[in-house]
N, CA, C and O atoms as a MOPAC input file, in Angstrom:
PM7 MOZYME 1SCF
protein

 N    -22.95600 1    19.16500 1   -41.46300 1
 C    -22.69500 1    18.87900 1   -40.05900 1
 C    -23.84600 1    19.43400 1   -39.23700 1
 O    -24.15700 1    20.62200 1   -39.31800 1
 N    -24.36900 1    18.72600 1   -38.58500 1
 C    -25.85600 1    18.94500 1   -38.12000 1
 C    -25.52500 1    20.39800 1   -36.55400 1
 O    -24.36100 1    20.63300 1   -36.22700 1
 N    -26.10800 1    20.76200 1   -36.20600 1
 C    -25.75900 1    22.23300 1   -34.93900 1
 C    -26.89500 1    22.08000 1   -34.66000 1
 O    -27.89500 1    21.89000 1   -35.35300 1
 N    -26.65100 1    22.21000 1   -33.07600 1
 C    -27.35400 1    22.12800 1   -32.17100 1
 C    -28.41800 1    23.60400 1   -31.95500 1
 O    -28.04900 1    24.67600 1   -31.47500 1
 N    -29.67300 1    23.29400 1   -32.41700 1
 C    -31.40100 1    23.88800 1   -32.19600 1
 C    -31.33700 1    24.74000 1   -31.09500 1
 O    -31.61800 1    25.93200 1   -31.21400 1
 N    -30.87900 1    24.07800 1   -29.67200 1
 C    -31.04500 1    25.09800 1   -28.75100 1
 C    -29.68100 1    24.78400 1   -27.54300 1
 O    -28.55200 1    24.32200 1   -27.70200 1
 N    -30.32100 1    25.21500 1   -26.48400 1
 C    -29.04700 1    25.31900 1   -26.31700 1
 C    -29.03600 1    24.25100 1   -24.88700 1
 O    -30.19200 1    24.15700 1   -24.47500 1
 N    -28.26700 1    23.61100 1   -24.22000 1
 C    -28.21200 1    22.80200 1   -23.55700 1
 C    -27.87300 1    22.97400 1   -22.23700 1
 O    -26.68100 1    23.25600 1   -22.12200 1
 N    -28.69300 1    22.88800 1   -20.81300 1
 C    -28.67000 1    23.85500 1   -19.67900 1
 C    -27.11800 1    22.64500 1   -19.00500 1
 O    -26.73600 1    21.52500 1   -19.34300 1
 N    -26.56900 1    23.80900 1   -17.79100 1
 C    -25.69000 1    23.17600 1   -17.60700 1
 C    -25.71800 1    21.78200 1   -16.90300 1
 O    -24.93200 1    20.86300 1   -17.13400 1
 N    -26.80000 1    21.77100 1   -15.96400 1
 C    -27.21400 1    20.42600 1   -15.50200 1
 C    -27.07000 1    18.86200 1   -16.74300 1
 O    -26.49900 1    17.77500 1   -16.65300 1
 N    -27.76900 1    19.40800 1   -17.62400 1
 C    -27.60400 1    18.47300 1   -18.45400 1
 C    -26.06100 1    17.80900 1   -19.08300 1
 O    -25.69000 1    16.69100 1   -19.43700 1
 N    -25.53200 1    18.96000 1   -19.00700 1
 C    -24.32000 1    19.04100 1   -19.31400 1
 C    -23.32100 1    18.15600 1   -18.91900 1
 O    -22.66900 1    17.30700 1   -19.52600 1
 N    -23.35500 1    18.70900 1   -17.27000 1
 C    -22.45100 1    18.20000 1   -16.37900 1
 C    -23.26400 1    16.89700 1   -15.86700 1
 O    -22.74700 1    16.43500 1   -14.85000 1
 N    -24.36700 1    16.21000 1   -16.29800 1
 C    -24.48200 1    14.88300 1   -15.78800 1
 C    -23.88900 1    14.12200 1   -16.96100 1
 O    -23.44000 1    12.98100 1   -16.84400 1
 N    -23.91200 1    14.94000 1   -18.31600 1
 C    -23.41500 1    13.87200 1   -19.67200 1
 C    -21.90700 1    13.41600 1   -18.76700 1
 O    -21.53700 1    12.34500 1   -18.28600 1
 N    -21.25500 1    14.86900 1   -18.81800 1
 C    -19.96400 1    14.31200 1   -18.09300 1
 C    -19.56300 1    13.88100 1   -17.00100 1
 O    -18.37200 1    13.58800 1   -17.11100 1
 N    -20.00700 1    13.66100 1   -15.83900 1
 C    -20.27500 1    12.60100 1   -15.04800 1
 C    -19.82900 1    11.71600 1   -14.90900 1
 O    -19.14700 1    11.28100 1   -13.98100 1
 N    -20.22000 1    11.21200 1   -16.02700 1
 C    -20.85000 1     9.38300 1   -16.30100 1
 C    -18.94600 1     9.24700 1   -16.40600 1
 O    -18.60800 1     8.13800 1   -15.99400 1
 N    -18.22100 1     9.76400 1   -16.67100 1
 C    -16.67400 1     9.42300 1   -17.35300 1
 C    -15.90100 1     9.24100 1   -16.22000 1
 O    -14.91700 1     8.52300 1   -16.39800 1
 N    -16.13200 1     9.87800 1   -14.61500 1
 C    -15.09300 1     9.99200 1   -13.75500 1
 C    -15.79300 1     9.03600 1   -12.22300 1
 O    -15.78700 1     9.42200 1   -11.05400 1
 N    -16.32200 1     7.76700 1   -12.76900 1
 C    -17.07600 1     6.90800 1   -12.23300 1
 C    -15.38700 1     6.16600 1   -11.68900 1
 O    -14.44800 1     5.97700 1   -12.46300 1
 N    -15.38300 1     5.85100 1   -10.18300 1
 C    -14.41200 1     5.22500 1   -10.09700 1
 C    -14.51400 1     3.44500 1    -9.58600 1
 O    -15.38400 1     2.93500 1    -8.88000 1
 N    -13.85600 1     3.08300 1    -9.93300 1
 C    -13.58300 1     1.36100 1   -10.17900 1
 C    -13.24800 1     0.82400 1    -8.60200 1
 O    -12.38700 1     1.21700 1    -7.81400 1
 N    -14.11300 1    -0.06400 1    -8.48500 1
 C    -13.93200 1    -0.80600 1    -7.09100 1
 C    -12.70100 1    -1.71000 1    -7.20300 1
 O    -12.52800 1    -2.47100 1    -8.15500 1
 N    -11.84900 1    -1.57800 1    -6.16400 1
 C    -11.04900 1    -2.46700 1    -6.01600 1
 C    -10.70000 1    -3.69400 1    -5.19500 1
 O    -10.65800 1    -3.80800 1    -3.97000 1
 N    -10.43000 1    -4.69400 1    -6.26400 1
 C    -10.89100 1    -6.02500 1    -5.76700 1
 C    -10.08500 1    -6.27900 1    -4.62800 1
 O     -9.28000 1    -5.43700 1    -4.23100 1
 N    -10.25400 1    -7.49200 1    -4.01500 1
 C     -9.39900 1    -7.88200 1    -2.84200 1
 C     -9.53400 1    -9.08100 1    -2.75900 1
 O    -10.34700 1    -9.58100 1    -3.53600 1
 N     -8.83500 1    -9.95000 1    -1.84300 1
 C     -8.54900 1   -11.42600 1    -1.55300 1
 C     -7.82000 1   -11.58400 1    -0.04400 1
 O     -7.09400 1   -10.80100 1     0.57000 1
 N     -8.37300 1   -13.07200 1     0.33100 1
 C     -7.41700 1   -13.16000 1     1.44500 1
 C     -6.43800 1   -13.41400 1     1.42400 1
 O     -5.95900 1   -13.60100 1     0.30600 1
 N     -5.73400 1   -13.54200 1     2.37200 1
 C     -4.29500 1   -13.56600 1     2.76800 1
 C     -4.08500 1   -15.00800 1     3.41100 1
 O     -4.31400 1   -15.23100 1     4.60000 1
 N     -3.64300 1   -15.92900 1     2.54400 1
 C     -3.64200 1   -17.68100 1     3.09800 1
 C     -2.81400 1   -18.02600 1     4.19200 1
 O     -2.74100 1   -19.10900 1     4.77100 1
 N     -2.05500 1   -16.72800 1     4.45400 1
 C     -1.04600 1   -16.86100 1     5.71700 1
 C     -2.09100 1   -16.79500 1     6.29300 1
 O     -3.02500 1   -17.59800 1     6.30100 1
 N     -1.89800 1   -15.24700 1     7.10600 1
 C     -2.88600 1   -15.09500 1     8.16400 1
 C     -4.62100 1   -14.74200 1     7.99800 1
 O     -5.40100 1   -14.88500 1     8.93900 1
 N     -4.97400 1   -14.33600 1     6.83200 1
 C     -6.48300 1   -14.01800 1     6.59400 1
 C     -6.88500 1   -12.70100 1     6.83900 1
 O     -8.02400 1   -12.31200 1     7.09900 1
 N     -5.93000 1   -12.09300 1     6.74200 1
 C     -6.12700 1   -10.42800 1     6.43500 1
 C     -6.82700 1   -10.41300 1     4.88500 1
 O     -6.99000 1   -11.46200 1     4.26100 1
 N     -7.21000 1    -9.10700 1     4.35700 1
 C     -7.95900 1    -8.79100 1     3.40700 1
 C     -6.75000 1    -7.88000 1     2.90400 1
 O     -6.28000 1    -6.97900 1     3.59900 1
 N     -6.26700 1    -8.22200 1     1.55300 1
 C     -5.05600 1    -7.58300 1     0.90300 1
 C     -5.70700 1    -8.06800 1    -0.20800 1
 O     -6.54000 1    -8.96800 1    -0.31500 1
 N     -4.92200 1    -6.92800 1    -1.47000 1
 C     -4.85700 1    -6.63800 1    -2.81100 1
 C     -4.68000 1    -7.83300 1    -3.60300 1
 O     -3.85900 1    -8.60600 1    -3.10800 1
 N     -5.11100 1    -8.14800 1    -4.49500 1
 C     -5.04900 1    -9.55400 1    -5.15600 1
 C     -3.24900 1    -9.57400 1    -5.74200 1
 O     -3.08000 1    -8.35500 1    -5.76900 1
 N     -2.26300 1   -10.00800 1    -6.07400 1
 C     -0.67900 1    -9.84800 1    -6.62000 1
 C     -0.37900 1    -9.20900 1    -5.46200 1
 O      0.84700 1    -9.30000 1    -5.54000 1
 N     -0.55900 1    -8.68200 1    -4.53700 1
 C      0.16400 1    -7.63300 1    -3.94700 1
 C      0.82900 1    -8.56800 1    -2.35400 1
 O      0.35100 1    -9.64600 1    -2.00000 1
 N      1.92800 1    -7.88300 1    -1.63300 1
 C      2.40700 1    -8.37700 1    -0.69600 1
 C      1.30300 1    -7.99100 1     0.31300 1
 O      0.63900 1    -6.97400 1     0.11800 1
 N      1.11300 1    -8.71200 1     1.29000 1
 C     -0.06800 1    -8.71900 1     2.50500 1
 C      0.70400 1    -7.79300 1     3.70200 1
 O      1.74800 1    -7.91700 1     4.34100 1
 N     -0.43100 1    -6.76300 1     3.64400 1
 C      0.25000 1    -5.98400 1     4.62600 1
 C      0.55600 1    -5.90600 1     6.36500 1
 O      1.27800 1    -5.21000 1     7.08000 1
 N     -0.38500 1    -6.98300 1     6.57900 1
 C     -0.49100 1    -7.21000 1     7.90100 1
 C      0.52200 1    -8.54400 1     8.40100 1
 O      0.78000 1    -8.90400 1     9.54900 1
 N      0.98000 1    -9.11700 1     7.09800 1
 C      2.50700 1   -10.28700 1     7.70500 1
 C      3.35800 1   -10.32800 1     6.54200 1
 O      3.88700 1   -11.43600 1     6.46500 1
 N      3.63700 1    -9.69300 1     5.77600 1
 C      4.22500 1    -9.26900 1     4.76700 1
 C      4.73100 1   -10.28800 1     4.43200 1
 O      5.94200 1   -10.47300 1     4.54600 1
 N      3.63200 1   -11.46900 1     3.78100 1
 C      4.16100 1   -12.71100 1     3.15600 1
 C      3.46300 1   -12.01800 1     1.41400 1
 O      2.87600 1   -10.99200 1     1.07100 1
 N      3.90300 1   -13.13200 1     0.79300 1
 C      3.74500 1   -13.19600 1    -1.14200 1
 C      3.57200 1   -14.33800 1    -1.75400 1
 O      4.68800 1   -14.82100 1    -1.56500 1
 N      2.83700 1   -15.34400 1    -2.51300 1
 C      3.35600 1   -16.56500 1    -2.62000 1
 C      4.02200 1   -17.32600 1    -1.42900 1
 O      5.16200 1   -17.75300 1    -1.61100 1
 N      3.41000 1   -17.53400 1    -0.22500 1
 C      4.04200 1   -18.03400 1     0.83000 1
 C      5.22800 1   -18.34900 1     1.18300 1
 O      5.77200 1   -19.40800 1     1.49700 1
 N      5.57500 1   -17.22300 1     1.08200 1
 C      7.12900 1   -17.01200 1     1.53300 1
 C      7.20600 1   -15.55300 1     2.41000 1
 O      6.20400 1   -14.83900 1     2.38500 1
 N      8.19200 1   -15.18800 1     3.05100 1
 C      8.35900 1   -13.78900 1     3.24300 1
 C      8.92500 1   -12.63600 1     2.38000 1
 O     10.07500 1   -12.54300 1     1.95100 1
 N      8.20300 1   -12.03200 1     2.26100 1
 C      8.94200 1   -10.83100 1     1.24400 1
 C      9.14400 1    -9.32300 1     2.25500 1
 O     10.20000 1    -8.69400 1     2.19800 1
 N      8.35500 1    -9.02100 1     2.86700 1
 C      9.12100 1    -8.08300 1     3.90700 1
 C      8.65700 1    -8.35300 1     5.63000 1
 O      7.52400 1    -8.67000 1     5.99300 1
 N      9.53900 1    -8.19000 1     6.29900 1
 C      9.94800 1    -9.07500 1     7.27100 1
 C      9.32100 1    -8.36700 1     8.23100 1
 O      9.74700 1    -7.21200 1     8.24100 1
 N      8.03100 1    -8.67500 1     9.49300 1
 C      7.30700 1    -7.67600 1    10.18900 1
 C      8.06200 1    -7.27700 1    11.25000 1
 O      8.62000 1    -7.95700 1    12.11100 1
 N      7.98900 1    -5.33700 1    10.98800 1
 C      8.57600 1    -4.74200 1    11.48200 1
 C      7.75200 1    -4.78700 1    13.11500 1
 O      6.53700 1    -4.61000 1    13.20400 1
 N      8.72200 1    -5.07300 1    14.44300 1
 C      8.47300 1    -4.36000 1    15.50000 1
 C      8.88900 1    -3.44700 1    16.11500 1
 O     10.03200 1    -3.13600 1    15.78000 1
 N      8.04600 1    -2.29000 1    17.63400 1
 C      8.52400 1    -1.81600 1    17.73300 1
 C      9.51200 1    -2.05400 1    18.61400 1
 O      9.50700 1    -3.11400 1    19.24100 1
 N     10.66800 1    -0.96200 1    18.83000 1
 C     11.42400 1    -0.69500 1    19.75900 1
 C     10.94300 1    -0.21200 1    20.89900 1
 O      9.96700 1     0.52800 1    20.77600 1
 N     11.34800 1    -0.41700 1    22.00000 1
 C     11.57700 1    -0.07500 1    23.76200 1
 C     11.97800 1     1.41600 1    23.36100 1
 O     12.86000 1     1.75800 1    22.57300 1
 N     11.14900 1     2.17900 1    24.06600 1
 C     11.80600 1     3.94400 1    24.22500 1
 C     12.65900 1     3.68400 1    25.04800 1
 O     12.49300 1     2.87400 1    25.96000 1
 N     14.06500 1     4.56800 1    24.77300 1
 C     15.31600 1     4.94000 1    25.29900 1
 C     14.77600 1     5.85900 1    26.88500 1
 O     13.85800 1     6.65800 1    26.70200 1
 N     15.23000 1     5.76000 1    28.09700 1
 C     14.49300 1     6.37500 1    28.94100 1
 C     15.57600 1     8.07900 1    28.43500 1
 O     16.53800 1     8.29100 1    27.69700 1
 N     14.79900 1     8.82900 1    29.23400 1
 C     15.38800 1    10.62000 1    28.42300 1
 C     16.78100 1    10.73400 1    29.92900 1
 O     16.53300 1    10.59200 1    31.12600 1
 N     17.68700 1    10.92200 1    29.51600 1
 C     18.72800 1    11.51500 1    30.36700 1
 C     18.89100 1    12.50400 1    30.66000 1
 O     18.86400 1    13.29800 1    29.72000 1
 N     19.09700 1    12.97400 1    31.75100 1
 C     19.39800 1    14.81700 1    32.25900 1
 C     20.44300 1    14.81700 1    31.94500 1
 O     20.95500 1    13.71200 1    31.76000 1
 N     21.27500 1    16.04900 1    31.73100 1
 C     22.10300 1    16.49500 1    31.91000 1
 C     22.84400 1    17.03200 1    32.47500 1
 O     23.91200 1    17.34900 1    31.95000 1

């Protein structure tokens, strides 16, 4: 089993390992409803359609309650 001659500085080291925790771009697509930029399979977050249909229904907001004294 062959052993390593000398010895290996840490720079070298930590660029070998490096190379392993490279992270992956994630793809995207439009949205044929409205043309937002959402996740390719995924529900569209800006009209929460799927396969052109609705799958979650866009939430609005509510009117603030005015504050009552007491």
């Amino acid at each position: 089993m062959p052993n390593p001659k000398r010895r290996h500085t840490r720079a070298r080291r930590d660029t070998r390992r490096a190379q392993n925790w490279k992270l992956a771009i994630v793809s995207s697509a439009k949205c044929p409803n409205c043309g937002a930029i959402r996740r390719p399979h995924y529900i569209c977050p800006a009209c929460g359609y799927y396969k052109d249909r609705v799958v979650l229904p866009k939430k609005e907001k509510k009117a603030a309650a005015p504050a009552q004294a007491k």
